[in-house]
Wavefront OBJ file of the C-alpha trace (Angstrom):
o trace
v -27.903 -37.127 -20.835
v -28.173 -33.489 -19.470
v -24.854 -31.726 -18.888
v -25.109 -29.051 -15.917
v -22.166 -26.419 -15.456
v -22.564 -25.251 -11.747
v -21.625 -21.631 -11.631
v -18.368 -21.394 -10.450
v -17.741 -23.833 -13.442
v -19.419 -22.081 -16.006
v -16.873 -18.649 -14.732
v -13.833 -20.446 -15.216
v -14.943 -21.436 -18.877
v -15.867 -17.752 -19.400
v -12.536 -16.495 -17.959
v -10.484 -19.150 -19.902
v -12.033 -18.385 -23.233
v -11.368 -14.280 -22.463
v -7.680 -15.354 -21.995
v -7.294 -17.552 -25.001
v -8.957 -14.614 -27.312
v -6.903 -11.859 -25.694
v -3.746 -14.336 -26.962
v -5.176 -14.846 -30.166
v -8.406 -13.782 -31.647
v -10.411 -16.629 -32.193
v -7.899 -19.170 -29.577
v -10.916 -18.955 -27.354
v -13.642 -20.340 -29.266
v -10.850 -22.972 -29.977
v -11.056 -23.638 -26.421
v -14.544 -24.296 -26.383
v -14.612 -26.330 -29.199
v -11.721 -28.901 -27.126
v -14.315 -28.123 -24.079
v -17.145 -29.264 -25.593
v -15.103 -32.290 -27.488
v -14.003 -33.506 -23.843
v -17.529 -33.492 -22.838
v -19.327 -35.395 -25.614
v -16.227 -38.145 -24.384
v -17.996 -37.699 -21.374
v -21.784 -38.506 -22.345
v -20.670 -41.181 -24.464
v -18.136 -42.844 -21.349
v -18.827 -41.305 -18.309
v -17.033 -43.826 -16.259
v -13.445 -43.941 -18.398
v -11.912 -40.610 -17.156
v -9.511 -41.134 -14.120
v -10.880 -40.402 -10.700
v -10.362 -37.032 -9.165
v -11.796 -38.347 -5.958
v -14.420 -40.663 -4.801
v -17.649 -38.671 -6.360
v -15.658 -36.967 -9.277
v -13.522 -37.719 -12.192
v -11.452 -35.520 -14.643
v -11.348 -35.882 -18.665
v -8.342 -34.279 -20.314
v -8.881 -31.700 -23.021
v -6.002 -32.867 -25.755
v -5.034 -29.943 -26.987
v -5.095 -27.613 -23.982
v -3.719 -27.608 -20.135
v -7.185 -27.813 -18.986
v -9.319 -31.030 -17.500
v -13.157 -31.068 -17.028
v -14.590 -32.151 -13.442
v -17.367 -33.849 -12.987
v -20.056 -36.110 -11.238
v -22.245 -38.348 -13.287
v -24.933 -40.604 -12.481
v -27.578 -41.882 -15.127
v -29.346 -38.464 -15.784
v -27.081 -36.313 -15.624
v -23.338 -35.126 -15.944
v -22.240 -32.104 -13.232
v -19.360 -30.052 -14.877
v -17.415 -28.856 -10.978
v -14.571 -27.248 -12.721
v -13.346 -26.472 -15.806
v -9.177 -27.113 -14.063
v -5.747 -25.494 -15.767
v -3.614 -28.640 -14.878
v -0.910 -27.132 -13.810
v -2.203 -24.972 -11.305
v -3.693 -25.092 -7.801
v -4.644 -29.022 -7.992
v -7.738 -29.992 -6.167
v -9.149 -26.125 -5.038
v -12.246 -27.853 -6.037
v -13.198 -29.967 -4.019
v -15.017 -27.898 -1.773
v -16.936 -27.425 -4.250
v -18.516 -30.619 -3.943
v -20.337 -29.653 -0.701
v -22.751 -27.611 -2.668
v -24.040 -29.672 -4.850
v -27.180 -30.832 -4.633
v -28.407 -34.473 -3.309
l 1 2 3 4 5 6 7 8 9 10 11 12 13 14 15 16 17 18 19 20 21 22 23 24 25 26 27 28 29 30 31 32 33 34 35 36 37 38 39 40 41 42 43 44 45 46 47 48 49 50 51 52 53 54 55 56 57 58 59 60 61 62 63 64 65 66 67 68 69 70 71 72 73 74 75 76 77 78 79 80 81 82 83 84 85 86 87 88 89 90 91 92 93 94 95 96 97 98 99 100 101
């Protein structure tokens, strides 16, 4: 299955993974690594992971206060957000209007 980070997305991974390393050097890459664990869970059960809203759903990283967006269907998996938890719940959605049909 093809995983697709829309831009906005793909930032807030960026910017999360400069703030883990400027904590600790190599915390970032740590980040990634719980990133890209959440979203082989994904591939392998893209409909387990609690709904965010009707289109999207959000998979907990387990070591970090962060939660992956998404929209699947049977091609492909659309990272929306990469989320802090605690913060500013649901300033994604509009993000859904852009995405392509």
């Amino acid at each position: 299955m093809n995983v697709r980070f829309i831009k906005a997305a793909s930032d807030e991974l960026d910017g999360a993974i400069r703030y883990y390393d400027g904590q600790r050097p190599g915390l970032g890459e740590e980040f990634r690594t719980e990133v890209d664990a959440a979203l082989d869970r994904i591939e392998f059960w893209p409909n387990a992971w609690s709904r965010a809203s009707n289109e999207a759903r959000v998979c907990k990283t387990k070591r970090f206060p962060f939660g992956v967006v998404y929209c699947s269907d049977e091609d492909e998996i659309v990272v929306i957000a990469v989320m802090h938890l605690h913060r500013r719940p649901g300033y994604w959605k509009k993000r859904m209007r852009d995405l392509d049909p």
